[in-house]
FILO-977311 format. One record per residue (C-alpha): residue number from 1; residue in one letter; x, y, z. Coordinates in steps of 0.05 Angstrom, whole numbers, plus 5000, padded with zeros to 4 digits. Example, Ala and Ser with C-alpha at 12.3 -4.5 7.8 and 13.67 -1.06 7.14 Angstrom:
<nodes>
+---------+-------+------+------+------+
| drentor | vexmi |   c1 |   c2 |   c3 |
+---------+-------+------+------+------+
|       1 |     A | 5246 | 4910 | 5156 |
|       2 |     S | 5273 | 4979 | 5143 |
+---------+-------+------+------+------+
</nodes>
This chain:
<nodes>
+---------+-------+------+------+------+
| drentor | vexmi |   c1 |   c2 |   c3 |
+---------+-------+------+------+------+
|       1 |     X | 4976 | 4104 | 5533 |
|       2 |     X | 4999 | 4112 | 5465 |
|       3 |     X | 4985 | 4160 | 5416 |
|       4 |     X | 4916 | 4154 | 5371 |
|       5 |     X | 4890 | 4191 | 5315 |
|       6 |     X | 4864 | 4244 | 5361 |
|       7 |     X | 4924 | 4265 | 5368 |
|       8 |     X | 4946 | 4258 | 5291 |
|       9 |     X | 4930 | 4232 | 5222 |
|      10 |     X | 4938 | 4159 | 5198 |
|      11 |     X | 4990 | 4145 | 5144 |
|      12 |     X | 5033 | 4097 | 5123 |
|      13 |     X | 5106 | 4094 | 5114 |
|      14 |     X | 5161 | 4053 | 5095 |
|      15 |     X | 5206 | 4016 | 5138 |
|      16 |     X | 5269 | 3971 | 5134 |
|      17 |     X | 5297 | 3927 | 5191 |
|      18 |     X | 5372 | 3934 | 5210 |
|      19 |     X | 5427 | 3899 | 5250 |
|      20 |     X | 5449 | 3956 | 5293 |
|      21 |     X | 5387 | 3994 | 5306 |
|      22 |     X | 5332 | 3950 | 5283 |
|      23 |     X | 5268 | 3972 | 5259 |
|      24 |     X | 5279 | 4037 | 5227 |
|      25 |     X | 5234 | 4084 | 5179 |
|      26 |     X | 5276 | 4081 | 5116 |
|      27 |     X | 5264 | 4147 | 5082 |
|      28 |     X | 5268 | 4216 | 5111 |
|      29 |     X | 5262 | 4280 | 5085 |
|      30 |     X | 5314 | 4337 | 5086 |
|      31 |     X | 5300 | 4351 | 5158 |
|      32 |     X | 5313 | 4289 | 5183 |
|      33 |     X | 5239 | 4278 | 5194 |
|      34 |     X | 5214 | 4203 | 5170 |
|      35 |     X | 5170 | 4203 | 5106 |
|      36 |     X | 5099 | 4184 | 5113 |
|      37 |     X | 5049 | 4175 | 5051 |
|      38 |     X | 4974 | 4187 | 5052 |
|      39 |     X | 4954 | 4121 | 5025 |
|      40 |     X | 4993 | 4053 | 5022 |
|      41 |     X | 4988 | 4057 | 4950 |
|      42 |     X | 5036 | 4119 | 4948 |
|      43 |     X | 5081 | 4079 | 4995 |
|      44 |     X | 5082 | 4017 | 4952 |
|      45 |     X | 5094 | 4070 | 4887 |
|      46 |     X | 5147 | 4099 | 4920 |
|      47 |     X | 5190 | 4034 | 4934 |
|      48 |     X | 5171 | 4015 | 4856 |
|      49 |     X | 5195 | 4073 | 4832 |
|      50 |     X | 5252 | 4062 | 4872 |
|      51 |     X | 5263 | 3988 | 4847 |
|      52 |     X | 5254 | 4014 | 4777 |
|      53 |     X | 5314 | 4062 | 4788 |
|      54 |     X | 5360 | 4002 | 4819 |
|      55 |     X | 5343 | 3962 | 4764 |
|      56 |     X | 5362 | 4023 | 4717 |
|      57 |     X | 5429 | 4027 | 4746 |
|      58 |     X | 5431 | 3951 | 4742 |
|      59 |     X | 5424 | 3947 | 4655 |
|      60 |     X | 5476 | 4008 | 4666 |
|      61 |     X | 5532 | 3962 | 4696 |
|      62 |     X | 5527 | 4004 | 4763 |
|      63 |     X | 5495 | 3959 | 4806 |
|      64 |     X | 5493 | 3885 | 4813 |
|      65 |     X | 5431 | 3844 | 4795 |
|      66 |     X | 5416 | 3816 | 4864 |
|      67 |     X | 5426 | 3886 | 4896 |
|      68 |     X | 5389 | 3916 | 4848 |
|      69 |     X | 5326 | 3869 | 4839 |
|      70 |     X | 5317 | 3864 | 4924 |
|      71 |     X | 5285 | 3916 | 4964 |
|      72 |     X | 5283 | 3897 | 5048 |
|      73 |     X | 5242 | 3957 | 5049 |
|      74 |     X | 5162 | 3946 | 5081 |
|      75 |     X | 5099 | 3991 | 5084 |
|      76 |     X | 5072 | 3999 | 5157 |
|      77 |     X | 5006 | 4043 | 5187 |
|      78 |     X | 5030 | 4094 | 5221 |
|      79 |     X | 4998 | 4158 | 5261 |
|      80 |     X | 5030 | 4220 | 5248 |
|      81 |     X | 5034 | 4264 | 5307 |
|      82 |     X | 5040 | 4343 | 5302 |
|      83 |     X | 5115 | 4343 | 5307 |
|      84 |     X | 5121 | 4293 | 5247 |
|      85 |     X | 5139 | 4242 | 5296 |
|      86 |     X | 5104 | 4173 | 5274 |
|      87 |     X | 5076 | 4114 | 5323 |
|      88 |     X | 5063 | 4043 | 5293 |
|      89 |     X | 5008 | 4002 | 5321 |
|      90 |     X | 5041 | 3977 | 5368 |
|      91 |     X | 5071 | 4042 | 5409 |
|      92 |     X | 5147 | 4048 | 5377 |
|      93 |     X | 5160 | 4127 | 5370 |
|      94 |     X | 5210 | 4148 | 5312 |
|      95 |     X | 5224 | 4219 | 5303 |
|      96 |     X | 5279 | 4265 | 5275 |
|      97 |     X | 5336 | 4233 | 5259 |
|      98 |     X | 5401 | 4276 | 5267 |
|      99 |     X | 5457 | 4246 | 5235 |
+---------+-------+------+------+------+
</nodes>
């Protein structure tokens, strides 16, 4: 059985999909643990804020324009459990990630 509210909160958090370990959450926080927001609203801030910086860095010659103007990065509904681990609708765990 996977997780449920009961045994969390609901949240949502941003993802990104790679080639060697496919679907991943894309932010953490300085523990390692993945980076849930309350409402999908503060997700989708969050990866406009982070565009906004890109594109920034972009009128500053650091960054090219297709790099900078492209996010992969999507908002999912997560539960958080109790050890900050999260659980998608559909079962996938993601925890700590140790580098």
């Amino acid at each position: 059985m996977y997780p449920t509210r009961q045994n969390g909160r609901a949240a949502f958090a941003i993802f990104t999909e790679t080639v060697c370990e496919g679907l991943i959450p894309a932010w953490h926080d300085e523990k390692g643990v993945p980076i849930a927001y309350p409402t999908e609203r503060e997700a989708e801030i969050e990866i406009a804020e982070m565009l906004i910086e890109h594109l920034e860095q972009f009128i500053a010659g650091e960054r090219d324009f297709d790099d900078a103007s492209i996010s992969s990065d999507f908002i999912l509904p997560v539960t958080v459990l109790p050890n900050g681990t999260l659980c998608t609708a559909d079962g996938r765990l993601f925890g700590i990630k140790t580098w």
